[in-house]
C-alpha positions as CSV (number, residue, x, y, z in Angstrom):
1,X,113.4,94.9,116.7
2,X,111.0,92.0,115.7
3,X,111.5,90.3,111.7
4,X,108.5,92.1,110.9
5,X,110.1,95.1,111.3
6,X,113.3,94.6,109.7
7,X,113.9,95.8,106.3
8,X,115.4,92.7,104.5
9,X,112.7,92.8,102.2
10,X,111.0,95.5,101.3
11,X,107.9,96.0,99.8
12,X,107.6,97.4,95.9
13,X,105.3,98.8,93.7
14,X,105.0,97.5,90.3
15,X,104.4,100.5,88.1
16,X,107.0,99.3,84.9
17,X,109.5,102.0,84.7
18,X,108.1,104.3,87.8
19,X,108.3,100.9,89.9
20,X,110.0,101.9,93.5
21,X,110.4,100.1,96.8
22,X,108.6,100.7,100.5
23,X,111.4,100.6,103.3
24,X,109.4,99.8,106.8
25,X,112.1,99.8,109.9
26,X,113.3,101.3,112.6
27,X,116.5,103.6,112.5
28,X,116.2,104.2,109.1
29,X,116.5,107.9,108.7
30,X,120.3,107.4,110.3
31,X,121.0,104.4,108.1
32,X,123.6,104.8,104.8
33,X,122.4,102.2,103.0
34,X,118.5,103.7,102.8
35,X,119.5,106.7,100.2
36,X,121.5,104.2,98.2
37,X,120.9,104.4,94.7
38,X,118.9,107.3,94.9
39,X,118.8,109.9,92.0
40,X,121.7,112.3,92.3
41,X,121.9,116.1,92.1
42,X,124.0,119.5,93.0
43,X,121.0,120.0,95.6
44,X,118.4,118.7,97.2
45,X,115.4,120.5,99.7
46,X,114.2,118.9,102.4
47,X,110.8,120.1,102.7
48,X,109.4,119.3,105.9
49,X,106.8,121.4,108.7
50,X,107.4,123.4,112.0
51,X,106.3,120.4,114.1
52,X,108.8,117.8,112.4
53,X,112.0,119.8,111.3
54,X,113.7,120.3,114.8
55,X,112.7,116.7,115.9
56,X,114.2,114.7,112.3
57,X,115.6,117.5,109.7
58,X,118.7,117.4,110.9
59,X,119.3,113.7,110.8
60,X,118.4,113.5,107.3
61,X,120.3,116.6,106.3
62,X,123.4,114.9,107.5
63,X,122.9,111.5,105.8
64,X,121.9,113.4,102.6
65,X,125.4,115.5,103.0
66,X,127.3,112.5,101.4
67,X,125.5,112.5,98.0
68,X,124.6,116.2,97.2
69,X,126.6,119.6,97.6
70,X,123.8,121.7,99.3
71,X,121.2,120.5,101.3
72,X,118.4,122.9,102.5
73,X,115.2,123.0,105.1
74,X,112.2,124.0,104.3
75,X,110.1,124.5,107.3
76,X,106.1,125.3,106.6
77,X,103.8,126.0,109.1
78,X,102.3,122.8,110.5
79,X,98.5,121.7,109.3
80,X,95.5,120.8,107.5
81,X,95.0,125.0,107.4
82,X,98.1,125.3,105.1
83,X,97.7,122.8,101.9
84,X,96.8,125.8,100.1
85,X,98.6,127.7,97.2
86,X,100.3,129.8,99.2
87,X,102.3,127.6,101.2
88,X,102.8,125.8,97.6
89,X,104.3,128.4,96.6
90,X,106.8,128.6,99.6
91,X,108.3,126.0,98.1
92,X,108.8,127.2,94.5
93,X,110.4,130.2,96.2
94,X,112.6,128.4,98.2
95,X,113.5,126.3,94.6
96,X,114.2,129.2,92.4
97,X,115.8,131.1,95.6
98,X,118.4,128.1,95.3
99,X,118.9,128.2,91.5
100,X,117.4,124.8,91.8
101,X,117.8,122.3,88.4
102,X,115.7,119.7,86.6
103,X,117.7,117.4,88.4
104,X,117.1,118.4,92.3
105,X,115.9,115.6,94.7
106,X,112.8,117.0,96.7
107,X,112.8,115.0,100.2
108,X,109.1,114.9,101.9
109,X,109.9,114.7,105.7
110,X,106.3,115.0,107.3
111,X,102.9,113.6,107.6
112,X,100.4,113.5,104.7
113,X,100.4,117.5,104.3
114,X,104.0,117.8,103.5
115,X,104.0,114.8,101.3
116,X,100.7,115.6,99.1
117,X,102.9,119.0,98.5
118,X,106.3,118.0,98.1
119,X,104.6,115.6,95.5
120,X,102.6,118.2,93.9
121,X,105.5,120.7,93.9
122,X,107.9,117.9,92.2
123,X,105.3,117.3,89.7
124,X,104.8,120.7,89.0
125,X,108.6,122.4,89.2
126,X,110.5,122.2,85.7
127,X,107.6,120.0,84.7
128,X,109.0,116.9,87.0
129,X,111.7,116.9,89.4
130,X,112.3,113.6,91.6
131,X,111.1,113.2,95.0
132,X,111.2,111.1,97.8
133,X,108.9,110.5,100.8
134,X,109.7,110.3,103.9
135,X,106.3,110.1,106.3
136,X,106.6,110.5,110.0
137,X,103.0,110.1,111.2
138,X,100.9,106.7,110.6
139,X,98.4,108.0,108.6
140,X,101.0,109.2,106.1
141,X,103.3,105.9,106.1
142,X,99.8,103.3,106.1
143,X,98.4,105.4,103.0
144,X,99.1,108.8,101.9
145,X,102.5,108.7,100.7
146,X,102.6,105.5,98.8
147,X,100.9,105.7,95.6
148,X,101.6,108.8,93.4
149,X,98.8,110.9,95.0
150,X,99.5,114.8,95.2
151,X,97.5,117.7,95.9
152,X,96.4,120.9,97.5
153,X,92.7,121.8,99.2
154,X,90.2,124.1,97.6
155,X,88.0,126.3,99.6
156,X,85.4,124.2,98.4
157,X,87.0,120.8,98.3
158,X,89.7,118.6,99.3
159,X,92.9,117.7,97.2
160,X,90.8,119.1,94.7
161,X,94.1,120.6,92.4
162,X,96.9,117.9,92.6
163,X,98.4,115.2,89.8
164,X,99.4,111.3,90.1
165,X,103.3,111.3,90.3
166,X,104.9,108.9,91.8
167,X,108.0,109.0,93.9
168,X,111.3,107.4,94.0
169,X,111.3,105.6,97.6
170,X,109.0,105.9,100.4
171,X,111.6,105.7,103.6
172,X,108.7,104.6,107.0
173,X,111.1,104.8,109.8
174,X,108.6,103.2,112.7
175,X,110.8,105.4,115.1
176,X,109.3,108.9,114.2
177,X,106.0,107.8,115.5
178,X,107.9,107.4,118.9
179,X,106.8,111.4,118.9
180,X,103.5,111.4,117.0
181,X,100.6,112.7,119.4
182,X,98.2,110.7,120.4
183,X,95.7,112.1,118.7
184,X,97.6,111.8,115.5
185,X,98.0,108.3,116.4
186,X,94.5,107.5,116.3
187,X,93.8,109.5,113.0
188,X,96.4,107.0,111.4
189,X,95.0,104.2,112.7
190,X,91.8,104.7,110.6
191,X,93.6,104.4,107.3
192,X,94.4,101.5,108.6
193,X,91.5,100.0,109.6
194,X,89.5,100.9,106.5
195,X,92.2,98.4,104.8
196,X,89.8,95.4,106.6
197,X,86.6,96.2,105.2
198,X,87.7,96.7,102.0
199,X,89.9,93.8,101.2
200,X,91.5,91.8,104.1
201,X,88.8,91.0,107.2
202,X,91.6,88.7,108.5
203,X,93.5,92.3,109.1
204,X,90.1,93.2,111.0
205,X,90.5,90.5,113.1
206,X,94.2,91.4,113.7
207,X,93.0,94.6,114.7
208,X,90.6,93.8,117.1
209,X,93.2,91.7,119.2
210,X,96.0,94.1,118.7
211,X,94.4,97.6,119.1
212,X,95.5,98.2,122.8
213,X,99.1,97.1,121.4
214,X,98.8,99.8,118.9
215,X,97.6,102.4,121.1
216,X,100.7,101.5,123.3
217,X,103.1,101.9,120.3
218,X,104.7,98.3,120.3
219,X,107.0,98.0,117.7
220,X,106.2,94.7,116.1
221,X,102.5,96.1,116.3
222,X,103.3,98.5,114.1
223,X,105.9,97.6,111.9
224,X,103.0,94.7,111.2
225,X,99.9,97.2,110.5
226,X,101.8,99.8,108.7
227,X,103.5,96.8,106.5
228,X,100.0,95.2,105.8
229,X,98.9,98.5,104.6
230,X,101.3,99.1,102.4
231,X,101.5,95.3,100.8
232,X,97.4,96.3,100.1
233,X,97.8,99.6,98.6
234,X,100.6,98.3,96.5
235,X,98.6,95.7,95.1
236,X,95.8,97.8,94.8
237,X,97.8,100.9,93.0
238,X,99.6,98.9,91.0
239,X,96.6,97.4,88.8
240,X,95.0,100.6,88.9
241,X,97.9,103.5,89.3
242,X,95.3,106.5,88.3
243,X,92.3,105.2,90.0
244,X,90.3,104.2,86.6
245,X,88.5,102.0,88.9
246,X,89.3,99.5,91.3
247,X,91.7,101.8,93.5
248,X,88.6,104.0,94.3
249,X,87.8,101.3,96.9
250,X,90.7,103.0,99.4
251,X,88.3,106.0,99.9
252,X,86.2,103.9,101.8
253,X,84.4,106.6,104.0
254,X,86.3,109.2,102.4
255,X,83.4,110.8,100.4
256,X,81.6,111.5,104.0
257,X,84.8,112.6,105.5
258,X,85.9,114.8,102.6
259,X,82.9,116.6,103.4
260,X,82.7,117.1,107.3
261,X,86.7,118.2,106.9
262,X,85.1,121.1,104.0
263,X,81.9,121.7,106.1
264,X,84.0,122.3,109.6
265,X,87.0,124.1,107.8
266,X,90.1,122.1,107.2
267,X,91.8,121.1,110.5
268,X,89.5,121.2,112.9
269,X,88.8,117.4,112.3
270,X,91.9,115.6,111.4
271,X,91.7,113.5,107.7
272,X,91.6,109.8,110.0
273,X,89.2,111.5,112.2
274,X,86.5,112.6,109.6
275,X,87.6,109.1,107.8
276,X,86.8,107.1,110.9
277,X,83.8,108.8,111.2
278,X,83.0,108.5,107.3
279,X,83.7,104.8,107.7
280,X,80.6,104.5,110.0
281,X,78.4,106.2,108.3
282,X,79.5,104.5,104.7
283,X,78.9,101.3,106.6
284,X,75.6,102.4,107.5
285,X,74.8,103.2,104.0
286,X,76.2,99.8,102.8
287,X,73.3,98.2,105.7
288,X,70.8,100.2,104.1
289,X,71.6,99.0,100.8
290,X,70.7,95.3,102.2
291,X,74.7,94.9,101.7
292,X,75.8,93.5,105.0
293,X,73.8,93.4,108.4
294,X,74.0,95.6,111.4
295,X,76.1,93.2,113.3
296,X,78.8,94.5,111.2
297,X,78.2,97.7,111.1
298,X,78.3,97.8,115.1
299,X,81.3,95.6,114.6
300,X,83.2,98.4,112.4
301,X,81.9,100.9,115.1
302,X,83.3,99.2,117.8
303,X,87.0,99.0,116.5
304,X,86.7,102.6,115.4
305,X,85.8,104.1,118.5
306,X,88.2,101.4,120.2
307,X,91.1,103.4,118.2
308,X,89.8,106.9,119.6
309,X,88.2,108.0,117.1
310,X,84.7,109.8,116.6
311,X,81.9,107.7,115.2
312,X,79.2,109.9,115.4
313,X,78.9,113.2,112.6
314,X,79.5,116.8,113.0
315,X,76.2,119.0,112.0
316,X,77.7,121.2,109.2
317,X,74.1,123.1,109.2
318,X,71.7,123.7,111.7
319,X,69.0,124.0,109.2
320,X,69.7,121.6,106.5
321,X,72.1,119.6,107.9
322,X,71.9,116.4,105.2
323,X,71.6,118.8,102.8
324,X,75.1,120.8,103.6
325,X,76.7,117.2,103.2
326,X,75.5,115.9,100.2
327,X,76.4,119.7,99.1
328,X,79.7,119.0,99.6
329,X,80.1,115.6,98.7
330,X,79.1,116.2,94.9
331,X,82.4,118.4,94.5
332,X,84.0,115.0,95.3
333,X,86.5,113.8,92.6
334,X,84.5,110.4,92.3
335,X,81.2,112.4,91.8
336,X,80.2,112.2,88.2
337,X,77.6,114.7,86.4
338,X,76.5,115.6,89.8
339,X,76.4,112.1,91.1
340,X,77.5,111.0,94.4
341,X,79.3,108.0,94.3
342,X,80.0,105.6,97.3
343,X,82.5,103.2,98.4
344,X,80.2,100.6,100.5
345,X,80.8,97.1,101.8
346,X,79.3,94.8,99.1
347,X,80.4,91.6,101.9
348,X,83.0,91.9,104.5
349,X,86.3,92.5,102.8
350,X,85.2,93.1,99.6
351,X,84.0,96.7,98.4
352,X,82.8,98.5,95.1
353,X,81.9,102.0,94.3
354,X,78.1,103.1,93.5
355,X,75.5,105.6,93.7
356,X,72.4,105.8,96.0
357,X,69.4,108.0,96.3
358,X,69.5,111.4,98.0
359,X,66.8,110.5,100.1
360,X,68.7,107.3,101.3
361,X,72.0,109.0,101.9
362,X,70.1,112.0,103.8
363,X,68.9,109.0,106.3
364,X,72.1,107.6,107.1
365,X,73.4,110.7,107.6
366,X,70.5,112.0,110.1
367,X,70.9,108.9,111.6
368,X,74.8,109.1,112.1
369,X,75.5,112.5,113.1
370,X,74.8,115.0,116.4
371,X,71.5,115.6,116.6
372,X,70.2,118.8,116.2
């Protein structure tokens, strides 16, 4: 295992009293000393997915054994498909099935679906019960379990019914993605890229040189992009914790992806796919603002589609194609009295959030999806 990947020092974020650390290693999940100092209970759930809880459950039940009486599994069925209420409310059941206190630990052992509702469910249960994540894909350990962010899908958007609540530790053992499918592998990888535009283009270069390394699982590789990730998303949450402003920027091509993941039907696109897809097309709009030049928008292309993921747009509508997705992307949490709003590319590495014309958006997005 390389120094990058050790866990001497971990990250942190700064939040004052709801500050908590980032562990990035391998092994961790069988190590003592990560579940030191944790809070303490009569019980703790472990509330992982179908996919995930034969492969890792186990190992964390028996580490968790030393500091609670009862430990239970909670296994939901594995996808996009299910971050609804009723899978929700599988896990108040399972809760109140186990006479569970104020004081039970929930542990999130999954990708970015278990965690949004673990999060959501500690939030909600007895008004606030701790929680703890523990992400075993990329895209979940580069973004979606660091930063308080919990929710469920609507019908008609995503994480449209969630709250900010932060949790005690995120655990990113690097050896869980040893089993993640490719596929999976690739969707991660655009939450990681979008981290160059955004606010680091020396991470962009990194990326470039390193993506067949990536692909390939190397260790250091990873333990490198997944703790870059984090160290930006730390810095970013912890100025802006509830997104008042400048943490928006990590939804760089979110607002276009939100909408073909609605428009298709959750899970037929993975979230990094219809991200990596959203990041072209915001790109595209950032060009047509006069922002940056096409050179980097076929740069950003490039590395996307180097990654394996699709860089060209779904038709939602065979009719009114542009019209489906801007549709859909004004029930967008950043829109505001029916106004889109836009993460783009004000220079390489730096971004802001803004509005733009219908008629504009409706050209980037005939000009970056299938045609009809």
């Amino acid at each position: 295992m390389t120094s990058e990947s050790a866990t001497a020092h971990p990250l942190r974020i700064h939040l004052g009293e709801r500050s908590y650390p980032i562990l990035i290693g391998s092994g961790l999940l069988a190590q003592a000393t990560t579940y030191a100092d944790l809070p303490r209970a009569a019980q703790a759930l472990i509330v992982s997915n179908e996919t995930v809880a034969p492969l890792y459950a186990d190992i964390l039940r028996q580490q968790l054994r030393a500091h609670y009486q009862q430990v239970h599994v909670l296994a939901l069925p594995d996808g996009e498909a299910y971050k609804d209420w009723p899978t929700l409310n599988r896990i108040f059941d399972a809760l109140l099935a186990h006479g569970c206190d104020r004081k039970t630990v929930l542990y999130a052992l999954g990708g970015g679906v278990v965690g949004d509702m673990t999060g959501f469910a500690a939030a909600s249960y007895m008004r606030g019960v701790p929680f703890v994540q523990v992400p075993t894909t990329l895209l979940a350990q580069v973004d979606s379990s660091v930063g308080g962010k919990t929710a469920i899908n609507h019908p008609l958007g995503k994480n449209m019914i969630g709250a900010f609540y932060q949790p005690q530790r995120v655990i990113c053992d690097l050896d869980t993605l040893k089993t993640l499918p490719e596929r999976e592998l690739s969707a991660g990888l655009a939450e990681v890229i979008k981290y160059g535009p955004i606010a680091d283009m020396a991470l962009l270069d990194w990326l470039e040189s390193n993506m067949d390394a990536l692909r390939a699982r190397s260790v250091s590789a990873l333990a490198h992009a997944v703790r870059r990730s984090c160290e930006i998303k730390a810095d970013v949450v912890g100025q802006d914790e509830r997104e008042a402003g400048l943490r928006a920027i990590l939804n760089f091509g979110h607002t276009f992806g939100h909408a073909i993941e609605a428009g298709l039907g959750f899970g037929a696109w993975l979230h990094g796919e219809a991200v990596g897809c959203g990041m072209v097309m915001a790109a595209t709009l950032s060009q047509r603002l006069g922002l940056v030049d096409q050179a980097f928008v076929q740069r950003l292309r490039a590395l996307i589609e180097r990654a394996g993921l699709p860089v060209v747009g779904p038709v939602l509508d065979v009719n009114d194609n542009a019209g489906r997705y801007l549709e859909l992307m004004r029930v967008d949490k950043k829109a505001e009295a029916g106004e889109i709003k836009f993460v783009v590319i004000e220079a390489p590495g730096r971004a802001a959030v803004r509005g733009a014309p219908d008629a504009l958006v409706r050209e980037v997005i005939d000009a970056c999806c299938l045609r009809q």
